[in-house]
N, CA and C atoms of all chains as a GROMACS GRO file, in nm:
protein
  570
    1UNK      N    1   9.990   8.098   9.426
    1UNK     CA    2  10.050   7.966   9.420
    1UNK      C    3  10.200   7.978   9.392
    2UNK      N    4  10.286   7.889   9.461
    2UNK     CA    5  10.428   7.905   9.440
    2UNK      C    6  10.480   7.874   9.342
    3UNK      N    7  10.596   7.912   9.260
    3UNK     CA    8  10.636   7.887   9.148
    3UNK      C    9  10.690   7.785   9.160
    4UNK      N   10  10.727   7.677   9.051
    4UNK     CA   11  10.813   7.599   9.110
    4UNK      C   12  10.977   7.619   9.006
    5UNK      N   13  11.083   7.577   9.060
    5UNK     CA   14  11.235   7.601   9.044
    5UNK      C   15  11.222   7.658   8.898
    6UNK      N   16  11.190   7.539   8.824
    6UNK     CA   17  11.215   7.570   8.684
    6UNK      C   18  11.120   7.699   8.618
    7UNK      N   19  11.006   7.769   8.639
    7UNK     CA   20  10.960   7.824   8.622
    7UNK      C   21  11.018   7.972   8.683
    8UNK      N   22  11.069   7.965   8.804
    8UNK     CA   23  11.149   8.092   8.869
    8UNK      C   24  11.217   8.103   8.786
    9UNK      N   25  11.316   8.045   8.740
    9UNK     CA   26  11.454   8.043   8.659
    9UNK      C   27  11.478   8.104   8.518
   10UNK      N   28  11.301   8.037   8.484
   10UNK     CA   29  11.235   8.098   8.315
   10UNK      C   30  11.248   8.269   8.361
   11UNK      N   31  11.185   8.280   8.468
   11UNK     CA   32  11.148   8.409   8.453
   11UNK      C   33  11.250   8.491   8.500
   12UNK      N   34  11.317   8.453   8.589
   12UNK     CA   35  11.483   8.510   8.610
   12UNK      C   36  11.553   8.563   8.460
   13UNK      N   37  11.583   8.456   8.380
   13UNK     CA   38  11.621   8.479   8.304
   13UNK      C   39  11.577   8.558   8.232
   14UNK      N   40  11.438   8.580   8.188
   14UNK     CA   41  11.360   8.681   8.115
   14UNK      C   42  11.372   8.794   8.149
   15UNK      N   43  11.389   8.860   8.245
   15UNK     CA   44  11.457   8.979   8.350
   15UNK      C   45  11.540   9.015   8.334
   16UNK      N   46  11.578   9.158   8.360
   16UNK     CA   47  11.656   9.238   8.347
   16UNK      C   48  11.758   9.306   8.503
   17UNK      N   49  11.815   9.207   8.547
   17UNK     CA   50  11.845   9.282   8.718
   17UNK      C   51  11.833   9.235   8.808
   18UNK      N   52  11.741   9.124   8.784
   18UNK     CA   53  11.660   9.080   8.934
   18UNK      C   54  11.759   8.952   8.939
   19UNK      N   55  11.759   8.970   9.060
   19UNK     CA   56  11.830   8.833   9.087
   19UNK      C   57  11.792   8.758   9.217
   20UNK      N   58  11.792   8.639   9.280
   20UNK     CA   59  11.765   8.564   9.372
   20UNK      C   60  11.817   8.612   9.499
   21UNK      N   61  11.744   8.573   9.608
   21UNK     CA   62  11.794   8.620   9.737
   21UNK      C   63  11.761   8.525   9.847
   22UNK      N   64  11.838   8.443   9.911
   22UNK     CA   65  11.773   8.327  10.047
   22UNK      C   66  11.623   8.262   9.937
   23UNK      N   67  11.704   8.244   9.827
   23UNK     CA   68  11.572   8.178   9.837
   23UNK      C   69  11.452   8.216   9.771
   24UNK      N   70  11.396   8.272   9.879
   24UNK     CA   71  11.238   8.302   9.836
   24UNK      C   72  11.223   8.416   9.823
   25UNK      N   73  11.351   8.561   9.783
   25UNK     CA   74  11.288   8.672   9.705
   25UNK      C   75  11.355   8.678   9.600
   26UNK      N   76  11.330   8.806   9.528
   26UNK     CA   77  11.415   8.845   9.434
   26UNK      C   78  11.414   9.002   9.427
   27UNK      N   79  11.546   9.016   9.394
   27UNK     CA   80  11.631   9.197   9.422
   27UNK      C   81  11.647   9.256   9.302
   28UNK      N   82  11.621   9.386   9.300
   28UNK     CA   83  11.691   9.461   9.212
   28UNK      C   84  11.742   9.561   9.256
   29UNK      N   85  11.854   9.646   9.196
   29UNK     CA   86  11.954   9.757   9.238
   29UNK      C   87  11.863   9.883   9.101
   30UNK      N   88  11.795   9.973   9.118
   30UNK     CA   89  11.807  10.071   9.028
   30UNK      C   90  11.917  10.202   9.044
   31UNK      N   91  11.982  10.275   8.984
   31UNK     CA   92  12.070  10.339   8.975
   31UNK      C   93  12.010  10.517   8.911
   32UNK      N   94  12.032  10.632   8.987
   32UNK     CA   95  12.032  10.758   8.929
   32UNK      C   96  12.111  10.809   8.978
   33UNK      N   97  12.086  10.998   8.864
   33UNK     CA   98  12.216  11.042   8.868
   33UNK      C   99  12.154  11.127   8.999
   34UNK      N  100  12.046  11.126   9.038
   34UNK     CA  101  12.017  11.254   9.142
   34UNK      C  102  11.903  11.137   9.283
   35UNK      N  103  11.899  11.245   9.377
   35UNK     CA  104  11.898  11.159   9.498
   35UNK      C  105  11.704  11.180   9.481
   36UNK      N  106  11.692  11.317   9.380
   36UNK     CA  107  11.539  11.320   9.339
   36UNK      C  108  11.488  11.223   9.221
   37UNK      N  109  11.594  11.239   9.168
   37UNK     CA  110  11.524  11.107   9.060
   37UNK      C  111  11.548  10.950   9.106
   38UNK      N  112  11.590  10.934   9.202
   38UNK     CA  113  11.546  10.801   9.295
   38UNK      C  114  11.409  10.807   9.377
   39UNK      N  115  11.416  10.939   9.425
   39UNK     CA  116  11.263  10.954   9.527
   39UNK      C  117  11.130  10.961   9.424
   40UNK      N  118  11.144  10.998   9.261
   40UNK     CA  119  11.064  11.023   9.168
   40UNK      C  120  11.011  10.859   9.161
   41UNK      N  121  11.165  10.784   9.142
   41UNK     CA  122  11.122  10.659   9.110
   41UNK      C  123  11.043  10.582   9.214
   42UNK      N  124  11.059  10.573   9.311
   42UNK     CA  125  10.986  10.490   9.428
   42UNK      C  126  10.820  10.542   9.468
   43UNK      N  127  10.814  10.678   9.408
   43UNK     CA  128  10.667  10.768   9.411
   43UNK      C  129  10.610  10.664   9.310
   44UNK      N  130  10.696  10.604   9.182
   44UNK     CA  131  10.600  10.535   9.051
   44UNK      C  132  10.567  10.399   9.100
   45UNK      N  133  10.702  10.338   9.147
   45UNK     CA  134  10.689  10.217   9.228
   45UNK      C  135  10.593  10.219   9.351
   46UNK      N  136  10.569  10.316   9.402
   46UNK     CA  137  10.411  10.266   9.517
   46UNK      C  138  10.302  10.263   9.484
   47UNK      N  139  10.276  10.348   9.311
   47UNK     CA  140  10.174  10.367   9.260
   47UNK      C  141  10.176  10.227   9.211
   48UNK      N  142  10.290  10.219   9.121
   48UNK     CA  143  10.233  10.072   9.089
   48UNK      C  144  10.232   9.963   9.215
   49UNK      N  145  10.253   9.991   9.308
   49UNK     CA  146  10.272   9.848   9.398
   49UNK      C  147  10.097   9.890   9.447
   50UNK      N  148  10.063   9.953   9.457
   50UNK     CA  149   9.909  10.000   9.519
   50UNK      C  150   9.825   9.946   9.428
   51UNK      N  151   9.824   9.992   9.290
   51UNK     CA  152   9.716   9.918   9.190
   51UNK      C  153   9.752   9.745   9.224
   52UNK      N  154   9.874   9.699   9.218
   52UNK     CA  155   9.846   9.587   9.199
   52UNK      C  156   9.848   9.484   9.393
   53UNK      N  157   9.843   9.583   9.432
   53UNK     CA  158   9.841   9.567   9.572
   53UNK      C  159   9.948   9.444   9.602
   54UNK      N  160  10.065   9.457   9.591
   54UNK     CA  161  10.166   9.436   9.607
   54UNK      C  162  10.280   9.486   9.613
   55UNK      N  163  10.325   9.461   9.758
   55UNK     CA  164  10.434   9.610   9.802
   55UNK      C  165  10.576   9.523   9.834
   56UNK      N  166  10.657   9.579   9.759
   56UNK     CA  167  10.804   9.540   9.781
   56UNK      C  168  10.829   9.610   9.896
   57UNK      N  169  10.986   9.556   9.922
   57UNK     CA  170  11.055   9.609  10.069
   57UNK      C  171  11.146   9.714   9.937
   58UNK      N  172  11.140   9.856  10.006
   58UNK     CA  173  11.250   9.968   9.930
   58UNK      C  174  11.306  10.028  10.042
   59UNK      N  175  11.449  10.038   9.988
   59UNK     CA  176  11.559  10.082  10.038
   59UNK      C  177  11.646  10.200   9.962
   60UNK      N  178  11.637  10.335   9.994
   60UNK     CA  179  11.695  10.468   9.926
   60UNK      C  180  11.826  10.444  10.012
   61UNK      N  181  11.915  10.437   9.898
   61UNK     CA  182  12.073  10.511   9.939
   61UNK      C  183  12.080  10.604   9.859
   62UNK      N  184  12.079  10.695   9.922
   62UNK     CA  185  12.070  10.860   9.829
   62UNK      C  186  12.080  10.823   9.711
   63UNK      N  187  12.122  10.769   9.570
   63UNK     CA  188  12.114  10.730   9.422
   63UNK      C  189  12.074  10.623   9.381
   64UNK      N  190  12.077  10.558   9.474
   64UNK     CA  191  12.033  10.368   9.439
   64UNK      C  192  11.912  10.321   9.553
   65UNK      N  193  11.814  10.286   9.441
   65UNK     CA  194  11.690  10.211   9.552
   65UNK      C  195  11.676  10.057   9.495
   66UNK      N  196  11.677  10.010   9.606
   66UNK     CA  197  11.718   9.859   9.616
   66UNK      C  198  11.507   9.814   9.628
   67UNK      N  199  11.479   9.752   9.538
   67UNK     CA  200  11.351   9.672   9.538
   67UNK      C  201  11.357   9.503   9.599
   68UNK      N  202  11.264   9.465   9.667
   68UNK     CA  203  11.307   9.338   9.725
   68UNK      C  204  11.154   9.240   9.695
   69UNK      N  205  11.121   9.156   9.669
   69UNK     CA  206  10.978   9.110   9.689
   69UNK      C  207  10.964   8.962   9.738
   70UNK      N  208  10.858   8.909   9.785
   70UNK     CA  209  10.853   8.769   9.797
   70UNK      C  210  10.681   8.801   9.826
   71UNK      N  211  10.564   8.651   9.774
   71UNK     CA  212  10.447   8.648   9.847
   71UNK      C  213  10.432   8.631   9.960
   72UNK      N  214  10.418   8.678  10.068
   72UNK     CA  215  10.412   8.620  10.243
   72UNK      C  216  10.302   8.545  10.214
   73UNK      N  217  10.184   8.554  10.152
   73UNK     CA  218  10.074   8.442  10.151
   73UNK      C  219  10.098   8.328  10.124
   74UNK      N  220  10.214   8.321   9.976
   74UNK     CA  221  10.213   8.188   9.968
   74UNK      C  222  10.357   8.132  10.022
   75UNK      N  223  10.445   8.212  10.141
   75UNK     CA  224  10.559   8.183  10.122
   75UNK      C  225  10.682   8.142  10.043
   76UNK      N  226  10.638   8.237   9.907
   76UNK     CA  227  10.755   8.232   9.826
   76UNK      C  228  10.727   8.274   9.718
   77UNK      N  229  10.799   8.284   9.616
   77UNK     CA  230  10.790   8.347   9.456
   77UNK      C  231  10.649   8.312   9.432
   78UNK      N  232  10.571   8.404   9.391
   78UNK     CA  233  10.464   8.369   9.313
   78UNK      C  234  10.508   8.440   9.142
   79UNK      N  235  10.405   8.449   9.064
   79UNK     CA  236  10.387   8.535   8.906
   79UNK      C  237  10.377   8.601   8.982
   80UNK      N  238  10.279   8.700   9.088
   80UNK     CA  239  10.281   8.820   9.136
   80UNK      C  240  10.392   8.902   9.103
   81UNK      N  241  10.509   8.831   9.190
   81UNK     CA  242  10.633   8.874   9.182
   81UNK      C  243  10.701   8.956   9.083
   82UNK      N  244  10.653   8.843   9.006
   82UNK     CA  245  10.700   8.874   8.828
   82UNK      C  246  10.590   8.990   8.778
   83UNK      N  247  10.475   8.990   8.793
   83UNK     CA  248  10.427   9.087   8.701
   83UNK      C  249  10.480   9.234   8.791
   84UNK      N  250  10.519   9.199   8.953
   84UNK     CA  251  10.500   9.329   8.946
   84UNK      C  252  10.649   9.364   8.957
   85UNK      N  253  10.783   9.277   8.948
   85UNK     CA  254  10.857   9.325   8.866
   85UNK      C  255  10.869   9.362   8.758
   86UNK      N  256  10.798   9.352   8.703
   86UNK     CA  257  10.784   9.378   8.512
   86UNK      C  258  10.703   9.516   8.513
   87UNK      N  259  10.624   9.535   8.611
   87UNK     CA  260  10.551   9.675   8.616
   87UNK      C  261  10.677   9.832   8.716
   88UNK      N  262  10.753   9.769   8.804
   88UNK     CA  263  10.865   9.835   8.826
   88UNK      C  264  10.947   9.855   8.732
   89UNK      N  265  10.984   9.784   8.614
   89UNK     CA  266  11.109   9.826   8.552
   89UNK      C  267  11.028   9.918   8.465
   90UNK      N  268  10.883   9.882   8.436
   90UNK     CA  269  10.799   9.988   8.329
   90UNK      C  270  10.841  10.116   8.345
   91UNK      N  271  10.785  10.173   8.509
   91UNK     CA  272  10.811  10.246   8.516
   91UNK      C  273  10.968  10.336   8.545
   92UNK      N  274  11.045  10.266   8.519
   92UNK     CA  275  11.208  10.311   8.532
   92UNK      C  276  11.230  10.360   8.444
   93UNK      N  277  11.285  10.474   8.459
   93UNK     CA  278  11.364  10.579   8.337
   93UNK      C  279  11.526  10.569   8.364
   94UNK      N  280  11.580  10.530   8.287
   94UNK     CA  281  11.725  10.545   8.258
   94UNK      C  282  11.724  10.678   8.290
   95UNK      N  283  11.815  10.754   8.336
   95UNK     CA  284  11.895  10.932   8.349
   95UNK      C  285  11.979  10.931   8.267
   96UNK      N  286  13.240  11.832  11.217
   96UNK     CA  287  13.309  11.775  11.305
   96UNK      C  288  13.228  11.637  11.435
   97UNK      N  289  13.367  11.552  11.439
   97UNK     CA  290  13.275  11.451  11.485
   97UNK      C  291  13.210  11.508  11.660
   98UNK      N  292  13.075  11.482  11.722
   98UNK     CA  293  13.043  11.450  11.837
   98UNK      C  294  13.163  11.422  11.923
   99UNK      N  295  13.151  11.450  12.079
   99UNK     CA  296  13.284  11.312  12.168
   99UNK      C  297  13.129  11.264  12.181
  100UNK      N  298  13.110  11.132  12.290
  100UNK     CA  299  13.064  11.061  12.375
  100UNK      C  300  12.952  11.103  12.447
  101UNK      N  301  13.010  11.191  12.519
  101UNK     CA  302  12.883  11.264  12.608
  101UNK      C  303  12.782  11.303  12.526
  102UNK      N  304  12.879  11.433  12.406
  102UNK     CA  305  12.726  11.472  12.337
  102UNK      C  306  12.637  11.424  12.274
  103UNK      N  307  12.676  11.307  12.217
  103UNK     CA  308  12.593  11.221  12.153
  103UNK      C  309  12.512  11.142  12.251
  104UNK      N  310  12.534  11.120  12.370
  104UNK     CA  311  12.438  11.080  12.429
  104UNK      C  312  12.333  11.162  12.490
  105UNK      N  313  12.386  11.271  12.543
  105UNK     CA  314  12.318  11.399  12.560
  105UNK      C  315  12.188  11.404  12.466
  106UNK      N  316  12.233  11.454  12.324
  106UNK     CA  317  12.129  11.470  12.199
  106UNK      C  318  12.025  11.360  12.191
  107UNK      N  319  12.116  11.216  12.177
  107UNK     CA  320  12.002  11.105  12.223
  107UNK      C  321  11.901  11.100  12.319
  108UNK      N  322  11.950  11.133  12.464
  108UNK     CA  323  11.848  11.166  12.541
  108UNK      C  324  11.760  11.250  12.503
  109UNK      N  325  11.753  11.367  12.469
  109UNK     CA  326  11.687  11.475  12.446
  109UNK      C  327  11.565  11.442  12.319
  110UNK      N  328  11.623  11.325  12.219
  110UNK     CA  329  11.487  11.281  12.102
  110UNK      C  330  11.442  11.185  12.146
  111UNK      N  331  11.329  11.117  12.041
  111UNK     CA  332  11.234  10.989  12.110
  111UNK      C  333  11.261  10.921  11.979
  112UNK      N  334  11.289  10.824  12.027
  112UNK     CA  335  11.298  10.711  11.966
  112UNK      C  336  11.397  10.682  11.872
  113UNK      N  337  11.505  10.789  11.877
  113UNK     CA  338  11.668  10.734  11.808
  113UNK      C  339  11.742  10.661  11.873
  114UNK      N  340  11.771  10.554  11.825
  114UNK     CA  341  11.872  10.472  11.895
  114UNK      C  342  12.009  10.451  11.808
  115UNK      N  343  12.144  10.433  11.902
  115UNK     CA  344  12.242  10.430  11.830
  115UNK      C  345  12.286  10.322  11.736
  116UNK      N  346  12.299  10.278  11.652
  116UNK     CA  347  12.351  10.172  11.595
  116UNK      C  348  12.510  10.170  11.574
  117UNK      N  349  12.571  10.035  11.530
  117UNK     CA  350  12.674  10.005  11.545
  117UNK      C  351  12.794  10.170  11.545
  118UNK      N  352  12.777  10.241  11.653
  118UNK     CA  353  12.879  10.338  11.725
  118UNK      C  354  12.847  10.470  11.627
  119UNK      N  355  12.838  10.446  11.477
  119UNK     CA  356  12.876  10.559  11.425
  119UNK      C  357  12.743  10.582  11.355
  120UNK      N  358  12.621  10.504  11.378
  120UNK     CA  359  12.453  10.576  11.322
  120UNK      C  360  12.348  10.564  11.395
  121UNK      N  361  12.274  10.666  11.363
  121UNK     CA  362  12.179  10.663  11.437
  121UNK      C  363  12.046  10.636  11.341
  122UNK      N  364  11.970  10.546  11.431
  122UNK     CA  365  11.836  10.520  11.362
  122UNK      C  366  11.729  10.536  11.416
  123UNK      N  367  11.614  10.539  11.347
  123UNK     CA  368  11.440  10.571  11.429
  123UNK      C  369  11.359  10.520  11.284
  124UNK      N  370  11.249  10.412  11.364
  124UNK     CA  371  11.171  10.337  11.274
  124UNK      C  372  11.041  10.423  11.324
  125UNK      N  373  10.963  10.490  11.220
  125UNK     CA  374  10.811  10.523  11.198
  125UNK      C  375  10.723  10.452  11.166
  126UNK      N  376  10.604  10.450  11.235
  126UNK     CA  377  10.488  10.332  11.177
  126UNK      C  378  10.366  10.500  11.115
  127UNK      N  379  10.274  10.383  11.028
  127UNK     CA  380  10.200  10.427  10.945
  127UNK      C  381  10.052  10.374  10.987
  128UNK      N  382   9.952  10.447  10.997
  128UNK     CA  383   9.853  10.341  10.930
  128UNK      C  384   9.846  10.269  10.799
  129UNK      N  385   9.899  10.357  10.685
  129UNK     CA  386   9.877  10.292  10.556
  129UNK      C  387   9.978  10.286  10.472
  130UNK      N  388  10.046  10.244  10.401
  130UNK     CA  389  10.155  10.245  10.259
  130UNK      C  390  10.156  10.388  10.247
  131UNK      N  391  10.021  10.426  10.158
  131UNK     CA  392  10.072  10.591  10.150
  131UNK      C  393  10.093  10.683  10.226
  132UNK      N  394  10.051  10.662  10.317
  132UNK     CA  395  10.110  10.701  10.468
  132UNK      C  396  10.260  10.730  10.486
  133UNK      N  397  10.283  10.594  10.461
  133UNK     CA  398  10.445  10.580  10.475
  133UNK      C  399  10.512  10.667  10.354
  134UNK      N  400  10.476  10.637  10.234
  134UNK     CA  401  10.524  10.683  10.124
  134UNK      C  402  10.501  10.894  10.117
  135UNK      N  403  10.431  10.859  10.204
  135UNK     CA  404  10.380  11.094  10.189
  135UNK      C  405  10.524  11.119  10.292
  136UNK      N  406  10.532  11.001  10.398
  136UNK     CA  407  10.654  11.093  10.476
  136UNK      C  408  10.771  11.062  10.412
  137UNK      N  409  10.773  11.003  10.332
  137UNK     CA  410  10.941  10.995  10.253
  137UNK      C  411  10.958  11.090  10.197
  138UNK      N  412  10.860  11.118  10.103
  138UNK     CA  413  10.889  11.234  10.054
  138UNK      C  414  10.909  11.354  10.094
  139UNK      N  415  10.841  11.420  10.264
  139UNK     CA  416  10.889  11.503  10.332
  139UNK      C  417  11.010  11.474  10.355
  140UNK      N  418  11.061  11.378  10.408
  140UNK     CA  419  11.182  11.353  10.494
  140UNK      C  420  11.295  11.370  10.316
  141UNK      N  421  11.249  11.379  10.185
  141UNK     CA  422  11.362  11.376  10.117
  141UNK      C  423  11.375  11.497  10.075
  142UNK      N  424  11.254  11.594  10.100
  142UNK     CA  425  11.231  11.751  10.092
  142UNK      C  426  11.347  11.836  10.164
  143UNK      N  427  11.312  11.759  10.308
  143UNK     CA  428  11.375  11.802  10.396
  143UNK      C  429  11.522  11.795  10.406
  144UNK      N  430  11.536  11.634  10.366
  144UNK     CA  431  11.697  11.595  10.380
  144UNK      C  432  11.806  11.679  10.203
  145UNK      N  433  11.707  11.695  10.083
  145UNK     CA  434  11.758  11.805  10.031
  145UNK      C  435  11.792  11.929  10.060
  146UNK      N  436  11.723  12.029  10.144
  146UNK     CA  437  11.750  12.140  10.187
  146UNK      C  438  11.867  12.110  10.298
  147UNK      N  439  11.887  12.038  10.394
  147UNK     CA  440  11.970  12.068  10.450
  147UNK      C  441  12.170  11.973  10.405
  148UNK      N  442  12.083  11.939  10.279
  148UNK     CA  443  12.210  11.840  10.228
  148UNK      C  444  12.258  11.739  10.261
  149UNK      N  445  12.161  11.656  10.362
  149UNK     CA  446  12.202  11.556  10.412
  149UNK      C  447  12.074  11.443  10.400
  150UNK      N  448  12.118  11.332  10.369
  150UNK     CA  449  12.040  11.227  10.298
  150UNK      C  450  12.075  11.101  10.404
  151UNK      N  451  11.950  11.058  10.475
  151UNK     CA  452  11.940  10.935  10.541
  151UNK      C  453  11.933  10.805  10.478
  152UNK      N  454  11.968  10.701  10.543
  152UNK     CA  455  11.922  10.601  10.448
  152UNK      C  456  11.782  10.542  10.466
  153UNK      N  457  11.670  10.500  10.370
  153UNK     CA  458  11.547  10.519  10.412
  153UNK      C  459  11.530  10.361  10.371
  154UNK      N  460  11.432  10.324  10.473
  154UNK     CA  461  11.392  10.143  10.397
  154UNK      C  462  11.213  10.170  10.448
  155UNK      N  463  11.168  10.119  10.338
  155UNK     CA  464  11.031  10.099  10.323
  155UNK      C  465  10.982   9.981  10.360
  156UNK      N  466  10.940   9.947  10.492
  156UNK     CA  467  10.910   9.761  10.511
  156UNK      C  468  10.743   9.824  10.509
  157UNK      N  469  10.700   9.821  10.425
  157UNK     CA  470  10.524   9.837  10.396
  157UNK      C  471  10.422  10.006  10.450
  158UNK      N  472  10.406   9.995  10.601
  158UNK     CA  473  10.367  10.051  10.655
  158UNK      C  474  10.476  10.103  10.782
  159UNK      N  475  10.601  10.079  10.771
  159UNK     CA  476  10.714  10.136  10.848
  159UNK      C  477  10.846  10.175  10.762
  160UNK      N  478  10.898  10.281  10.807
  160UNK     CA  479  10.969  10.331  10.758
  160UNK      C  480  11.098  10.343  10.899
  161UNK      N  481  11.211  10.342  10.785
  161UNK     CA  482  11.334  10.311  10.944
  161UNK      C  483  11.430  10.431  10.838
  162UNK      N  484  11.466  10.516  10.913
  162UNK     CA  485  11.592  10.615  10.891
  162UNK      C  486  11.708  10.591  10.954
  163UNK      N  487  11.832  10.617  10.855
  163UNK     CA  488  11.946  10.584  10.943
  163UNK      C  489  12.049  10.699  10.906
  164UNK      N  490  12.141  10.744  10.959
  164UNK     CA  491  12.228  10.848  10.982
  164UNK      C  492  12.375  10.840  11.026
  165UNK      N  493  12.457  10.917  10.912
  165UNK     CA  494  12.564  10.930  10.990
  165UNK      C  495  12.638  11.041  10.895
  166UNK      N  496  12.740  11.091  10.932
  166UNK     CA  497  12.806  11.216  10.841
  166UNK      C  498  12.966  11.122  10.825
  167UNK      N  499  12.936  11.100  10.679
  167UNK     CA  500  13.075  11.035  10.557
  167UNK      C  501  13.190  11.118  10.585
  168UNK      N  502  13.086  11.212  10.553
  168UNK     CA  503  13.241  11.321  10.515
  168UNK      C  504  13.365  11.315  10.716
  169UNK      N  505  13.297  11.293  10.818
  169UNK     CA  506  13.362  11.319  10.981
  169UNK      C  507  13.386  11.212  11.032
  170UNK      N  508  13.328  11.109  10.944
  170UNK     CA  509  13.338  10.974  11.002
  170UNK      C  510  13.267  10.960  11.124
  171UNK      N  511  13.143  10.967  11.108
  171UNK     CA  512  13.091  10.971  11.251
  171UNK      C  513  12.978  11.044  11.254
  172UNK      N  514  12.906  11.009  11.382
  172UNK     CA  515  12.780  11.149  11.418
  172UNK      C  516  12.891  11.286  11.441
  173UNK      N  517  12.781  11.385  11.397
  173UNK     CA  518  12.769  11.519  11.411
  173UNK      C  519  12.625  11.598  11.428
  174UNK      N  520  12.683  11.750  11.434
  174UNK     CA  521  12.585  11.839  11.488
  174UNK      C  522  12.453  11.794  11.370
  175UNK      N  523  12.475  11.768  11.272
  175UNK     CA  524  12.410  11.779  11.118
  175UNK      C  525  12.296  11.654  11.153
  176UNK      N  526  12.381  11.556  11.209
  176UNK     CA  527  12.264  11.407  11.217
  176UNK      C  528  12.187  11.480  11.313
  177UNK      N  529  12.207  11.490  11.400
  177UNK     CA  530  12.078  11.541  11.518
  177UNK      C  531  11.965  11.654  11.477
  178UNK      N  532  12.047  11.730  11.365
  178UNK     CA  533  11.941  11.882  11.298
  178UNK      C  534  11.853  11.803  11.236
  179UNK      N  535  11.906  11.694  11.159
  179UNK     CA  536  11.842  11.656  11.045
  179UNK      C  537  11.709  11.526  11.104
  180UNK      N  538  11.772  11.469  11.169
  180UNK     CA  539  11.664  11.384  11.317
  180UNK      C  540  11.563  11.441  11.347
  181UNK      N  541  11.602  11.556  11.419
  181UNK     CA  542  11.472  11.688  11.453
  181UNK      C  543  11.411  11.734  11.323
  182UNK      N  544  11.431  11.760  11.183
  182UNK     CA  545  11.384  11.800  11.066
  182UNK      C  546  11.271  11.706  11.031
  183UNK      N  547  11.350  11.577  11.060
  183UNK     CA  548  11.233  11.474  11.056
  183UNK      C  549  11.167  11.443  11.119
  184UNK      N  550  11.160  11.427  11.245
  184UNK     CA  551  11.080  11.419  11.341
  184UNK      C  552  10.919  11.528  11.325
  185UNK      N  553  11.033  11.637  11.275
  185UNK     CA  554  10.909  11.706  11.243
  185UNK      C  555  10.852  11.740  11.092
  186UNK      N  556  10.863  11.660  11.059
  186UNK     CA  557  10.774  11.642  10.944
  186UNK      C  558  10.716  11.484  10.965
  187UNK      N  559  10.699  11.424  11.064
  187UNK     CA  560  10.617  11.298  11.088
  187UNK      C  561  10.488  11.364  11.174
  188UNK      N  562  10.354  11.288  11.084
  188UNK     CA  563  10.258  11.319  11.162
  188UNK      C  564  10.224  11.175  11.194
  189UNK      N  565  10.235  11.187  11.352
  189UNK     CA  566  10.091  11.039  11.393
  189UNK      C  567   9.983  11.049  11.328
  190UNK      N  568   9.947  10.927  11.274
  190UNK     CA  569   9.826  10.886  11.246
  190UNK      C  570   9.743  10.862  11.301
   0.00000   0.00000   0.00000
């Protein structure tokens, strides 16, 4: 079910990174010092996107992987979103 | 050193499924049957793109994966994008 404005916004704010995009996704930029500890990170991020069977769009620029999400079922932000941003940053290690 | 014209089209002819993008990259999108599918060849292709020192840019749209290429340092294609094309190419298995 779609979130509605004020409830996106709660949870925007509760976040660490993520920010709005056209709308109906939301982005984050993660940052390392090595082009392996970006590929480490996106190995944790499919694990978690698999348990919760929800798969972001990822993008490797050799140090920075860009996370992107939206529900296609419900056409737009769901909690999904949110928990499984909240399960991506889990697994993020600062370098 | 950069490619001229010819050779880069030359090399293009010679792979499947690289196409040039805006003058100075080259790209090729892989399909998957499954997420981890997609996710086992990133990790070859970042195996690979470590050993030879050159790092593509990689985007994860679920079950496709799109590589893109170009050498920073020449401003431009070189001999290196096409090695590294073929590196990957061969480390993709059809499903």
């Amino acid at each position: 079910m779609k979130l509605i404005e004020a409830e996106i916004e709660k949870r925007l704010a509760a976040s660490e990174g993520w920010k709005r995009e056209d709308g109906k996704w939301i982005a984050k930029k993660y940052r390392f010092l090595t082009f392996i500890g970006a590929i480490q990170f996106v190995n944790q991020v499919a694990e978690a996107s698999e348990r919760l069977n929800h798969h972001p769009f990822i993008s490797i620029d050799y140090k920075m992987v860009t996370l992107r999400m939206t529900t296609w079922h419900d056409g737009g932000l769901t909690e999904l979103d949110f928990t499984a941003a909240a399960a991506f940053d889990g697994v993020y290690v600062r370098e």
